[in-house]
N, C-alpha and C positions, 0 to 999 in steps of 0.2 A: 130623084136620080141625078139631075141637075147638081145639088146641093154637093153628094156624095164624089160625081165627078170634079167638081171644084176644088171640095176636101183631098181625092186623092193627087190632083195637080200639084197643091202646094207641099203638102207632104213629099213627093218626090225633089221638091226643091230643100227640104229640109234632110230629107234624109243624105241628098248629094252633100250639104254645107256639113251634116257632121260627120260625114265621110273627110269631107278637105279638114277639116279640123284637128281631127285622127290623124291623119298624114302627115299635119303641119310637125303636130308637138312631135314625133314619132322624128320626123327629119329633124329637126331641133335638137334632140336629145342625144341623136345622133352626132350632129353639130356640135353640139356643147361637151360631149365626151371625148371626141376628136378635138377639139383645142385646147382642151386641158393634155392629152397625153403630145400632142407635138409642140407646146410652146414649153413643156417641162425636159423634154427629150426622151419621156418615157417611151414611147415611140417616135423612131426613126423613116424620114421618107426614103423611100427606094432603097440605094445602096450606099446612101449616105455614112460616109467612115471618116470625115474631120470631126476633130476635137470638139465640145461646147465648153464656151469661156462662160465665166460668169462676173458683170457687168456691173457698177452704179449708175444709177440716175445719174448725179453730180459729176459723174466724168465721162458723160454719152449723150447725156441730150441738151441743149439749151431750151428752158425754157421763157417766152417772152409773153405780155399782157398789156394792156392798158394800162398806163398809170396814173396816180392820180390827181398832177396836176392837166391831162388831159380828156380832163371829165367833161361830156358830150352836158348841152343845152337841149333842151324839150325843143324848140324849134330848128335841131342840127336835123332831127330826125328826118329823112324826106320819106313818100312814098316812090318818089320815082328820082333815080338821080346819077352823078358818075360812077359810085361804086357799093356793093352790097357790105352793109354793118350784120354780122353778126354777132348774135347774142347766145344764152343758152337755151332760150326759148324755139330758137331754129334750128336743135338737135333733133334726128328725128330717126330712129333707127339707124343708129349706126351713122348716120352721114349729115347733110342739114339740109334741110328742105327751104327751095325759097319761095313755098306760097304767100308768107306773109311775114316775109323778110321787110328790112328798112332800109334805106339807103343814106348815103354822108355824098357833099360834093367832092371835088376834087382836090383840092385846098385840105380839107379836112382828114381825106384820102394821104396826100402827102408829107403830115405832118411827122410819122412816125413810120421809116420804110422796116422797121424789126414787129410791125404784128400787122402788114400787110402780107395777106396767105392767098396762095396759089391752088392749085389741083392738087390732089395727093397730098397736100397738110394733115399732120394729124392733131386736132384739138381737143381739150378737157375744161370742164366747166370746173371752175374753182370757187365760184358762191351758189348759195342756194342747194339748189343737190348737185353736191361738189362730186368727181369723180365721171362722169356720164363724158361718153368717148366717140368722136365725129369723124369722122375721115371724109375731107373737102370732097364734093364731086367735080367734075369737071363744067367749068364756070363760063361764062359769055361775057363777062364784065370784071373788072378789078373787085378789091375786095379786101376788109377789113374787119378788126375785131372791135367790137363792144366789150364794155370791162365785163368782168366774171371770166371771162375764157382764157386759157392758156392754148400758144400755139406750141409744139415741142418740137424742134429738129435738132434729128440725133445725126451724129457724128458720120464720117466714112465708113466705119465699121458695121453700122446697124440702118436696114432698108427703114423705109418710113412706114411700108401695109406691115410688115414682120412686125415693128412694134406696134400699130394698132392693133394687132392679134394679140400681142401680151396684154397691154392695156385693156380690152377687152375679156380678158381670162380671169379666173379667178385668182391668180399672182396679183394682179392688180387689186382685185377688187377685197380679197383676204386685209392687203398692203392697208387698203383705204378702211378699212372698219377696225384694224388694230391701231389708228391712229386715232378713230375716235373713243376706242374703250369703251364702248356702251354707251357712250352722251352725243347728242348731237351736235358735229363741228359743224360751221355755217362758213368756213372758209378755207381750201386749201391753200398753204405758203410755198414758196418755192423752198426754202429750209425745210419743211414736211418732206419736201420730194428728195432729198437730196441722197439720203441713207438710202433710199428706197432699191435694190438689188435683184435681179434676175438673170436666167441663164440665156444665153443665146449659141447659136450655131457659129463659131466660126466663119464659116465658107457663106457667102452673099448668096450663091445659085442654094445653099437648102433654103436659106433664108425666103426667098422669091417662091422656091417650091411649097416651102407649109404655106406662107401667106396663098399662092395662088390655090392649092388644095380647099384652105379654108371659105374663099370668094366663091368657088364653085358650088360647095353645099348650101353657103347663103343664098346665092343666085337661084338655086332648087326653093328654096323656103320662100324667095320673093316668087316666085313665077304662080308657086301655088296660091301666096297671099293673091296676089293680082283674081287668080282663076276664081278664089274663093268672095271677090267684092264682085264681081262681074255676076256669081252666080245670085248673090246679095239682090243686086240690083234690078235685075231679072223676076226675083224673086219679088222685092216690092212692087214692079211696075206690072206683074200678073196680080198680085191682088188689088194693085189697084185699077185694074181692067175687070176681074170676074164677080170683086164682091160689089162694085158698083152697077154691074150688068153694060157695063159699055159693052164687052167681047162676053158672045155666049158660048158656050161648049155643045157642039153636037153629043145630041144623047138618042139614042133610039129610044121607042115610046116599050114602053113591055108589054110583051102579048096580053092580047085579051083572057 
């Protein structure tokens, strides 16, 4: 009986995890069909009734990078130091994660003030798997790039999250696999980006409104991620209580 009460504990922990799981893809799907119909204009927010222009790269965003006669030294890298080096290894959903970020001093920090990035930057990795799109979170420390990344700031006309939503939509990402044709490119150029064309809203308040629309379904997808490692964790630290016999389970004995 013991055994069986055991069995059915962890099973309600599994049956919850693929309950969040169902939920996740389902909100996702969601997600991901909402940003394709509002960074297209196929749907409109609210009562939204200006114009959508349509836009080039080459004449809306600058984009800046590392170059290459300021190629970092194996010993520039610090664990701890003035300012966070990212790279594309610290993309991490959507934004970059600094668990195990690198740091440059200050010196090193200063050397180039055009790919020193703030909050709300939005970055694209251009070696390796070129394409994958970060938007800065907000930072405690100064902050710069390691080569591979492009930071992009677009012009007065176009918010900085509005275009992480393109760059994240499949306009972008359509953009990036018709440039490699079926072969694998190992680099994007700022010449690649330049032709590169999509639609925008006129008016900055829709712009703010699809961006903030899109933040909030993501924010439902993270909340559940969260619930669903919590329930994770839970989940290992009971089996590692019952099937070691540290924590035993009341069981009533069965009638004689």
């Amino acid at each position: 009986r013991e055994q069986r009460a055991i069995g059915e504990v962890l099973s309600g922990f599994d049956e919850h995890l693929a309950n969040l799981d169902e939920l996740i893809a389902k909100k996702k799907a969601i997600r991901d069909g909402a940003l394709d119909q509002l960074i297209t204009g196929d749907t409109r927010i609210s009562d939204s009734r200006d114009p959508w222009v349509q836009i080039t790269f080459g004449d809306s965003i600058t984009p800046k990078a590392r170059i290459g006669w300021q190629g970092l030294k194996a010993e520039e890298y610090l664990p701890m130091g003035y300012s966070y080096l990212i790279g594309g290894t610290d993309f991490r959903s959507g934004t970059i994660s600094l668990d195990k970020i690198s740091f440059v001093d200050r010196e090193r920090f200063e050397l180039d003030p055009f790919i020193q990035v703030e909050s709300g930057d939005v970055l694209v990795t251009k070696d390796g798997t070129i394409g994958k799109v970060a938007l800065v979170p907000e930072l405690d420390k100064p902050a710069t790039l390691n080569s591979g990344v492009f930071v992009f700031r677009p012009n007065e006309n176009l918010r900085r999250d509005y275009l992480y939503w393109v760059l994240s939509s499949s306009v972008f990402t359509d953009f990036i696999e018709a440039l490699s044709a079926g072969s694998t490119i190992k680099h994007l150029y700022q010449k690649d980006l330049k032709e590169f064309s999509f639609k925008i809203p006129s008016s900055l308040t829709e712009q703010r409104m699809i961006a903030e629309s899109l933040f909030s379904m993501d924010e439902e997808i993270s909340v559940l991620k969260a619930e669903r490692s919590k329930i994770e964790a839970l989940k290992l630290g009971a089996m590692d209580d019952l099937l070691t016999g540290r924590v035993r389970l009341p069981v009533e004995e069965e009638a004689a």
